[in-house]
PyMOL Python script that loads the backbone (N, CA, C, O; Angstrom):
from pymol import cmd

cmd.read_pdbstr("""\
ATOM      1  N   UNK A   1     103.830 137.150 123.287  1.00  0.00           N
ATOM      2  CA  UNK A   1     103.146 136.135 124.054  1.00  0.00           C
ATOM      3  C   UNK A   1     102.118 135.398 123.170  1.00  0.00           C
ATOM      4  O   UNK A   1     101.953 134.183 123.277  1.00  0.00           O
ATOM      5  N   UNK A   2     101.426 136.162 122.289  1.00  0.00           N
ATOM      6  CA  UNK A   2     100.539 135.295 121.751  1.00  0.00           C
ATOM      7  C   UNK A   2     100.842 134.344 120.700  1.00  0.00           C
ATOM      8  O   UNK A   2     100.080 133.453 120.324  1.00  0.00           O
ATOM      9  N   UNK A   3     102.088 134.605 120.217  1.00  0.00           N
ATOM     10  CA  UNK A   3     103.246 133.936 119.101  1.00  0.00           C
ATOM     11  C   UNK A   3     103.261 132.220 120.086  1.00  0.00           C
ATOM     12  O   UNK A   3     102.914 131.054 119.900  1.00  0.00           O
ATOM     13  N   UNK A   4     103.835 132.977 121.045  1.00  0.00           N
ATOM     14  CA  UNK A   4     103.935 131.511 121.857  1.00  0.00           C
ATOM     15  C   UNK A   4     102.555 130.994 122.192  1.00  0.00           C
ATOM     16  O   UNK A   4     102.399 129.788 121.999  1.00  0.00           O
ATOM     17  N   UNK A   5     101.766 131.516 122.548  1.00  0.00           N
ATOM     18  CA  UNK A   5     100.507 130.411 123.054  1.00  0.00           C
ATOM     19  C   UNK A   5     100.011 129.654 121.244  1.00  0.00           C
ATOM     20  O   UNK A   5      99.579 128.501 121.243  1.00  0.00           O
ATOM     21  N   UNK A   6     100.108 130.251 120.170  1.00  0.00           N
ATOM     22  CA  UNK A   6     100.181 130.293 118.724  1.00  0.00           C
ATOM     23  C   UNK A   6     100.873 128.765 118.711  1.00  0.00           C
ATOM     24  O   UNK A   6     100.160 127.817 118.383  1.00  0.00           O
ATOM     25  N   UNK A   7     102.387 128.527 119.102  1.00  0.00           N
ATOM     26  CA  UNK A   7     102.982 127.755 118.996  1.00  0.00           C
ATOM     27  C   UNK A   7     102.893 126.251 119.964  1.00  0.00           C
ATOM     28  O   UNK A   7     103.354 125.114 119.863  1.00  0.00           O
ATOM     29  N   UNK A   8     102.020 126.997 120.932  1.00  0.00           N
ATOM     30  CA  UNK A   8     101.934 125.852 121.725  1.00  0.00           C
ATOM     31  C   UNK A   8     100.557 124.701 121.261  1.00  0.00           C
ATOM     32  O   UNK A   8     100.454 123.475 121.229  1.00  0.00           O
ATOM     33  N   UNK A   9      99.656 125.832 120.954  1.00  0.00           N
ATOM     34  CA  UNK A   9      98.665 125.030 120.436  1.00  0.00           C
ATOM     35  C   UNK A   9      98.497 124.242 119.175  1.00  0.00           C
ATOM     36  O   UNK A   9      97.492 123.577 118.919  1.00  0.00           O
ATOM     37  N   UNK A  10      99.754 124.384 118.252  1.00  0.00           N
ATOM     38  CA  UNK A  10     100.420 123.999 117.395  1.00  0.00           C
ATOM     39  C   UNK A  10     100.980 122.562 117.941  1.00  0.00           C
ATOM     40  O   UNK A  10     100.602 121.487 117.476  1.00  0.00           O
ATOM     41  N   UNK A  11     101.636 122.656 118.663  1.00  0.00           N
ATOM     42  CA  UNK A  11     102.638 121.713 119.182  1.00  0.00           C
ATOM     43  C   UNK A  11     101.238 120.768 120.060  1.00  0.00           C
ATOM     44  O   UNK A  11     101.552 119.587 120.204  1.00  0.00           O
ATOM     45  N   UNK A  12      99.982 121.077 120.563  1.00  0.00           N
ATOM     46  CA  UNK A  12      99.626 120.095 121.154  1.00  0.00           C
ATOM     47  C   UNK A  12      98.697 119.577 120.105  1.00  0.00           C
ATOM     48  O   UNK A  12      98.184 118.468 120.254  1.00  0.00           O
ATOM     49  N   UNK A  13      98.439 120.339 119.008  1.00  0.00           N
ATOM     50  CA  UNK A  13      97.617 119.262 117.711  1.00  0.00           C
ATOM     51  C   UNK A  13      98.717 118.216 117.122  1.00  0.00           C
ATOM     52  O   UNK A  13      98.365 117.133 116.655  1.00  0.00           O
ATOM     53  N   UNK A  14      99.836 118.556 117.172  1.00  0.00           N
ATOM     54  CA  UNK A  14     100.920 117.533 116.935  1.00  0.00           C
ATOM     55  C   UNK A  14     101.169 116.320 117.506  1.00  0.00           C
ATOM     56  O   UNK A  14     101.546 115.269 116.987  1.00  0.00           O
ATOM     57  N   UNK A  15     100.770 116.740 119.258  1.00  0.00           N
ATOM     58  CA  UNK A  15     100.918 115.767 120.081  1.00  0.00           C
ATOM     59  C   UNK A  15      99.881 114.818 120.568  1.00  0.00           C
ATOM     60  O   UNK A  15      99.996 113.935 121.418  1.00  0.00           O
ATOM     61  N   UNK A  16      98.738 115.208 119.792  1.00  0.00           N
ATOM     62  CA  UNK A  16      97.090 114.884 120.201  1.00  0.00           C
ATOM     63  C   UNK A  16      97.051 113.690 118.842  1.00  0.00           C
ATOM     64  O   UNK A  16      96.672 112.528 118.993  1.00  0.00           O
ATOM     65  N   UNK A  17      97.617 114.383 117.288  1.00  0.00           N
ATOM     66  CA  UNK A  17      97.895 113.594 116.272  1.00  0.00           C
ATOM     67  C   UNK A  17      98.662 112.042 116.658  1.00  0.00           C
ATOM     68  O   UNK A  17      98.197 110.909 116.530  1.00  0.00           O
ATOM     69  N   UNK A  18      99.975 112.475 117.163  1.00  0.00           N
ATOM     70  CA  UNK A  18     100.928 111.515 117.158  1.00  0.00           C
ATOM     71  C   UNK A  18     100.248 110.143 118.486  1.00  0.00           C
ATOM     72  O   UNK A  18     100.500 108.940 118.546  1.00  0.00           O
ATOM     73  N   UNK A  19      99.405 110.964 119.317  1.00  0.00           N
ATOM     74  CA  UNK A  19      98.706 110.186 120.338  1.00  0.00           C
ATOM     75  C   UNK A  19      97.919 109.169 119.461  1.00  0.00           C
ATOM     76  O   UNK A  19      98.542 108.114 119.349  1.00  0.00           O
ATOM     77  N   UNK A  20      96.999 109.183 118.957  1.00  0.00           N
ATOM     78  CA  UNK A  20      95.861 108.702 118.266  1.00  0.00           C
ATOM     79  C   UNK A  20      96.598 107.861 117.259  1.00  0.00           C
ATOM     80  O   UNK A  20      96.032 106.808 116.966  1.00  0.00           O
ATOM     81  N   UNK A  21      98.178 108.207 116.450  1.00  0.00           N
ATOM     82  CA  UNK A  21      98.363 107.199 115.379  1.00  0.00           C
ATOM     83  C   UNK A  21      99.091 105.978 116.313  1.00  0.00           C
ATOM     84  O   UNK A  21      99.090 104.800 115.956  1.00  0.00           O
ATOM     85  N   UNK A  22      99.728 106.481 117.608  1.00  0.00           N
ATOM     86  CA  UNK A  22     100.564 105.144 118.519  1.00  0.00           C
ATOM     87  C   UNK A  22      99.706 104.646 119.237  1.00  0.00           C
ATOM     88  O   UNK A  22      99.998 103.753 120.032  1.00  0.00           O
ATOM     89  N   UNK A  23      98.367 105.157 119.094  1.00  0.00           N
ATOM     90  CA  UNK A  23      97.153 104.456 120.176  1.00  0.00           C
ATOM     91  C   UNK A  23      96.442 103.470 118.966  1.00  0.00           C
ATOM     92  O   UNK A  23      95.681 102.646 119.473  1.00  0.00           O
ATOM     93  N   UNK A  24      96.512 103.401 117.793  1.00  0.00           N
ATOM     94  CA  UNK A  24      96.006 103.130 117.110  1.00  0.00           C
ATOM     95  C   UNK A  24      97.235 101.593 116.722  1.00  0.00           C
ATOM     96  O   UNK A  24      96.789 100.447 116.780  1.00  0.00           O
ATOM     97  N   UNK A  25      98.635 101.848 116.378  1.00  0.00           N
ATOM     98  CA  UNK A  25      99.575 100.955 116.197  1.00  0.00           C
ATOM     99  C   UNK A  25      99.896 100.172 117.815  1.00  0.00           C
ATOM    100  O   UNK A  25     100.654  99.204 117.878  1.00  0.00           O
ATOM    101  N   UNK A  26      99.309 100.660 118.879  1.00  0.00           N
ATOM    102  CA  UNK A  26      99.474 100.011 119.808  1.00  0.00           C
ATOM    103  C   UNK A  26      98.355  98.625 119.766  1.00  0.00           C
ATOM    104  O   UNK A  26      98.461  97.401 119.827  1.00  0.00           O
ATOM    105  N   UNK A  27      97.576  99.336 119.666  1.00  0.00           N
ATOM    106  CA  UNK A  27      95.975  98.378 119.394  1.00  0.00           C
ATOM    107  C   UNK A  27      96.364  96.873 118.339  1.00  0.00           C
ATOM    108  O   UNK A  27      95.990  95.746 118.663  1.00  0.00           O
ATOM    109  N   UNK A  28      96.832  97.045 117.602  1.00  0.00           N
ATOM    110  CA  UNK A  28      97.188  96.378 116.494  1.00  0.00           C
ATOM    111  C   UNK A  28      98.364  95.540 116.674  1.00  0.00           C
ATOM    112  O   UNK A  28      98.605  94.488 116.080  1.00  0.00           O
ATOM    113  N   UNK A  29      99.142  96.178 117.648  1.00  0.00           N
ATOM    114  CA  UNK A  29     100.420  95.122 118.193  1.00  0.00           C
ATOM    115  C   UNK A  29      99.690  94.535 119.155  1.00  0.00           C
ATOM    116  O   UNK A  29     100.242  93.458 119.383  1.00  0.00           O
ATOM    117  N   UNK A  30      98.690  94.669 119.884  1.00  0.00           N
ATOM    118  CA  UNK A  30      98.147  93.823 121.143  1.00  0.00           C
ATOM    119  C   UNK A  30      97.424  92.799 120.638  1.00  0.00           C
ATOM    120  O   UNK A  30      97.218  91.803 121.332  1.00  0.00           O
ATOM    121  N   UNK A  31      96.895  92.914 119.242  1.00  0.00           N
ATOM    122  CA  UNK A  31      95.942  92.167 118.921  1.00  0.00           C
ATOM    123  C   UNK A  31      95.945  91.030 117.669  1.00  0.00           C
ATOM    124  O   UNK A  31      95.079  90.260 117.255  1.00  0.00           O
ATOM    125  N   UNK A  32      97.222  91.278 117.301  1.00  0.00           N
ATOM    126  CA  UNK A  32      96.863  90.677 116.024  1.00  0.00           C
ATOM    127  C   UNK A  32      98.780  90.213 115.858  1.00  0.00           C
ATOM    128  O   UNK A  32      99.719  91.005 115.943  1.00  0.00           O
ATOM    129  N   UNK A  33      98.822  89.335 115.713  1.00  0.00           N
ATOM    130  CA  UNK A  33     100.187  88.294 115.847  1.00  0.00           C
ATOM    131  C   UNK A  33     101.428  88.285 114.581  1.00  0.00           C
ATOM    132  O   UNK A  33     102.624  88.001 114.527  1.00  0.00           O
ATOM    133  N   UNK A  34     100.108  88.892 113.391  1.00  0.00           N
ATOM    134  CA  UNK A  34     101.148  89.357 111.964  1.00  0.00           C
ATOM    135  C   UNK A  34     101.905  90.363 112.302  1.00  0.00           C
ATOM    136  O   UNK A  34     103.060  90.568 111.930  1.00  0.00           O
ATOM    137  N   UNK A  35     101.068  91.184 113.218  1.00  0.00           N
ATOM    138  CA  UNK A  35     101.545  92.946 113.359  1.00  0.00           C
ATOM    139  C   UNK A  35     102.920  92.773 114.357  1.00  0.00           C
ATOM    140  O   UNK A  35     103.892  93.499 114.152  1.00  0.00           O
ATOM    141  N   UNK A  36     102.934  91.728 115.486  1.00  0.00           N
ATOM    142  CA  UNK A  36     103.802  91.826 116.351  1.00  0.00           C
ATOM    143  C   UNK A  36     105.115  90.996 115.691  1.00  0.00           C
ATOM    144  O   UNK A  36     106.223  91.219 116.180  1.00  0.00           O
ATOM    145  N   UNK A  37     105.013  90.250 114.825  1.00  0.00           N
ATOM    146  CA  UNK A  37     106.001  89.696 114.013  1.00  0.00           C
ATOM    147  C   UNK A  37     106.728  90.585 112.905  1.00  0.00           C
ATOM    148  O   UNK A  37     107.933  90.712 112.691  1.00  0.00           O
ATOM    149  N   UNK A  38     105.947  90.996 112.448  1.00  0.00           N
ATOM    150  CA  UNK A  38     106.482  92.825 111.727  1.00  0.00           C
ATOM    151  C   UNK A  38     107.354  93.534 112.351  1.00  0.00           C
ATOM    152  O   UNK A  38     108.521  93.805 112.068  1.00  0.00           O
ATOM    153  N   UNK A  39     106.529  93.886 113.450  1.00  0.00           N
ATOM    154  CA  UNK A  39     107.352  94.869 114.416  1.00  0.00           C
ATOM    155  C   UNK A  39     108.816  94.070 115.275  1.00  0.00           C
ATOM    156  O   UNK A  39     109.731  94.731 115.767  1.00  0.00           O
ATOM    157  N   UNK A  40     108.767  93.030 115.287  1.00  0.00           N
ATOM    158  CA  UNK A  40     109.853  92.283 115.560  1.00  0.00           C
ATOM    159  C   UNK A  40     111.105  92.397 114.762  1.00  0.00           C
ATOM    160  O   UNK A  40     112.262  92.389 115.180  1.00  0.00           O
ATOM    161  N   UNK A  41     110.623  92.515 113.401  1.00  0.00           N
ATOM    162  CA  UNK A  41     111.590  92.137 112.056  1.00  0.00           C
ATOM    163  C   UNK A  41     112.373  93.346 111.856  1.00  0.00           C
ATOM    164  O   UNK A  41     113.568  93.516 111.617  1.00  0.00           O
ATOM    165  N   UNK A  42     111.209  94.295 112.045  1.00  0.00           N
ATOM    166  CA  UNK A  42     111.710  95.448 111.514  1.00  0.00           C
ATOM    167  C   UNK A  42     112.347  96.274 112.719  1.00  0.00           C
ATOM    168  O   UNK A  42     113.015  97.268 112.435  1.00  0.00           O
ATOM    169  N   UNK A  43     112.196  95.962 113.855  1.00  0.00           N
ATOM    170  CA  UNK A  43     112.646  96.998 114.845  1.00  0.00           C
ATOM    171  C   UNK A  43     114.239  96.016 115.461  1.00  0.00           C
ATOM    172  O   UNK A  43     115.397  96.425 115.370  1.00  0.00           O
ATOM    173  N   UNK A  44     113.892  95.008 115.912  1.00  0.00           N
ATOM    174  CA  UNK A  44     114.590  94.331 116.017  1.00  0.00           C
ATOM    175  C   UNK A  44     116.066  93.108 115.266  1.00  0.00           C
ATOM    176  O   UNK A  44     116.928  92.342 115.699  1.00  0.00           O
ATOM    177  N   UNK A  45     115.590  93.591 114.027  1.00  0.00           N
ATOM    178  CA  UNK A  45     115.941  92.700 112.980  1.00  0.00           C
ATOM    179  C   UNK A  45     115.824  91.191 113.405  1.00  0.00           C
ATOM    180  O   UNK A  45     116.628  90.279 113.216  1.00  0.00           O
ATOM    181  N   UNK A  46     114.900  91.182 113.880  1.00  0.00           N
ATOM    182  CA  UNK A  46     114.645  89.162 114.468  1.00  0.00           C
ATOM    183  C   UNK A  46     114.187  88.750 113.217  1.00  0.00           C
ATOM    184  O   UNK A  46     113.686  89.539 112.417  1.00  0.00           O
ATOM    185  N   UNK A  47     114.395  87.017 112.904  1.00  0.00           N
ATOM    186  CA  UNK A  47     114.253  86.655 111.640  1.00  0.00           C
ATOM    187  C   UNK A  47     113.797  85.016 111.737  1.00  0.00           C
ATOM    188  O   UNK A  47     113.868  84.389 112.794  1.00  0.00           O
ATOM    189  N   UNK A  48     113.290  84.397 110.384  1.00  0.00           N
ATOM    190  CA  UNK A  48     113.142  83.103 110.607  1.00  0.00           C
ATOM    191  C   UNK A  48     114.363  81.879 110.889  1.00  0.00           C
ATOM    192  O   UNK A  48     115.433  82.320 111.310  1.00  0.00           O
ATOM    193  N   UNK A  49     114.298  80.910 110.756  1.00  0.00           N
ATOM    194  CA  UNK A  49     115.016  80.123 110.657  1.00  0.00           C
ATOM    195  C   UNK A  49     115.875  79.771 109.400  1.00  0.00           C
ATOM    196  O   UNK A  49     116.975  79.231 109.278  1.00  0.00           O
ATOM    197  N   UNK A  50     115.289  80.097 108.826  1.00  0.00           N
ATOM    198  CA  UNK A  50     115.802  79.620 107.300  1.00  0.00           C
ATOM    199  C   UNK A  50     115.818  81.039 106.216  1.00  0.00           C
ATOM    200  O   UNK A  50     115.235  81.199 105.144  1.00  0.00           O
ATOM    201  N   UNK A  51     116.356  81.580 106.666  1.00  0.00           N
ATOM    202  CA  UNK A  51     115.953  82.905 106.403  1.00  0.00           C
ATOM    203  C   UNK A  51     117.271  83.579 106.613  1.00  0.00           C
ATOM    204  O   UNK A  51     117.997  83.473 107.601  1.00  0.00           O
ATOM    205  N   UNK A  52     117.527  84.501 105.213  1.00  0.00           N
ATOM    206  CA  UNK A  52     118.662  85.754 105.583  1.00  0.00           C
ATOM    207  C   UNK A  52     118.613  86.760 105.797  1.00  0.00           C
ATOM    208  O   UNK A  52     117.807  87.181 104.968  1.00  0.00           O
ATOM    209  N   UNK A  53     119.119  88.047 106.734  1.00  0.00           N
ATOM    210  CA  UNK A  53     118.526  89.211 106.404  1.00  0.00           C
ATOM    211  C   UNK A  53     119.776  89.667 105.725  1.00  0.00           C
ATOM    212  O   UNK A  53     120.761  88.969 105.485  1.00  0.00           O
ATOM    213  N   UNK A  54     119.596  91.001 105.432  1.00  0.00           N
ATOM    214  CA  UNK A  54     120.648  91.760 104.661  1.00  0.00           C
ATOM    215  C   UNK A  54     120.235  93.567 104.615  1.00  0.00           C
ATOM    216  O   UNK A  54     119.536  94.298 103.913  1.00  0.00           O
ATOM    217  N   UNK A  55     120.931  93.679 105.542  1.00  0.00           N
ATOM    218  CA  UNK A  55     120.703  95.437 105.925  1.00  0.00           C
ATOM    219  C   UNK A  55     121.698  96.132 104.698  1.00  0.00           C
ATOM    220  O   UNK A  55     122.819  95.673 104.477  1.00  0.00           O
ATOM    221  N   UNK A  56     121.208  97.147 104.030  1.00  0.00           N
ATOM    222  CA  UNK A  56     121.434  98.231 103.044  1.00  0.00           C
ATOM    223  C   UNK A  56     121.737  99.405 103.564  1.00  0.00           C
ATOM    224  O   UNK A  56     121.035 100.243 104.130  1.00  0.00           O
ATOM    225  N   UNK A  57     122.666  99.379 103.353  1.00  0.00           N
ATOM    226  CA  UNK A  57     122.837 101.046 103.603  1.00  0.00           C
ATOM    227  C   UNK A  57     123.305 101.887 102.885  1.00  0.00           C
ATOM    228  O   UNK A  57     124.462 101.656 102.535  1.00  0.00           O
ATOM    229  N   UNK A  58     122.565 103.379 102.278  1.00  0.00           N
ATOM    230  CA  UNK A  58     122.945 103.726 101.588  1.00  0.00           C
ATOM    231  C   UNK A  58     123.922 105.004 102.348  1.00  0.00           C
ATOM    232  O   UNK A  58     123.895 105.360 103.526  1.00  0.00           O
ATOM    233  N   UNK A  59     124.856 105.581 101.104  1.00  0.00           N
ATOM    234  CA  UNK A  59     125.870 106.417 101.993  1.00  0.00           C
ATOM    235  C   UNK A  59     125.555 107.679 101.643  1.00  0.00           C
ATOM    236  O   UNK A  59     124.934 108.063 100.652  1.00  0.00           O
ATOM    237  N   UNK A  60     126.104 108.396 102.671  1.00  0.00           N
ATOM    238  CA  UNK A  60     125.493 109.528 102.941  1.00  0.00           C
ATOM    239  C   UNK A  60     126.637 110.764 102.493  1.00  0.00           C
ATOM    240  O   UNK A  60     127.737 110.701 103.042  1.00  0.00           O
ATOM    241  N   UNK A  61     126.453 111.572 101.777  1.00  0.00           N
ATOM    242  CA  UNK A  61     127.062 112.514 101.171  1.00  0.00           C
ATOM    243  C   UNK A  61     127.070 113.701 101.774  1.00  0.00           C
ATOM    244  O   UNK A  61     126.048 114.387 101.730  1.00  0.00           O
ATOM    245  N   UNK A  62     128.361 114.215 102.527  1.00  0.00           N
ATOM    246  CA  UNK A  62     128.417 115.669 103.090  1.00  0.00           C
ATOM    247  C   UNK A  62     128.519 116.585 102.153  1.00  0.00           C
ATOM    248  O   UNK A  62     128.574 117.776 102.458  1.00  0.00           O
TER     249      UNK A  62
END
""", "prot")
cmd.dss("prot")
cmd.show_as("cartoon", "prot")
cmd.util.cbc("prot")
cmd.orient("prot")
C-alpha cells in the first residue's frame, strides 16, 4: 500500500507540473498573436499564401 500511495504522489507532481506548463502555454496563446500563428503552423499545418510547406519524415526501423 504504501508503494502505491508512493506512486500516486509521484503521478500528482507530474500532473501539478504538466498543469502549470499548459497554464502557462495557454496564457500565451490567449495573448499574444505570434504564439497563436505558431500553434496554427505547427499543429495544424496552416500556412501563408505564398508559402510551401514540406513535411519530413523520417523512417522508422523495426
Amino acid at each position: 500500500m504504501k508503494n502505491n500511495v508512493d506512486d500516486l504522489k509521484e503521478q500528482k507532481e507530474f500532473y501539478i507540473s504538466e498543469i502549470k506548463s499548459d497554464s502557462a502555454e495557454l496564457f500565451k496563446l490567449k495573448n499574444d498573436s505570434e504564439e497563436q500563428e505558431k500553434f496554427a503552423r505547427e499543429k495544424f499545418l496552416m500556412k501563408k499564401d505564398n508559402e510551401n510547406i514540406f513535411i519530413i519524415r523520417e523512417n522508422e526501423d523495426d
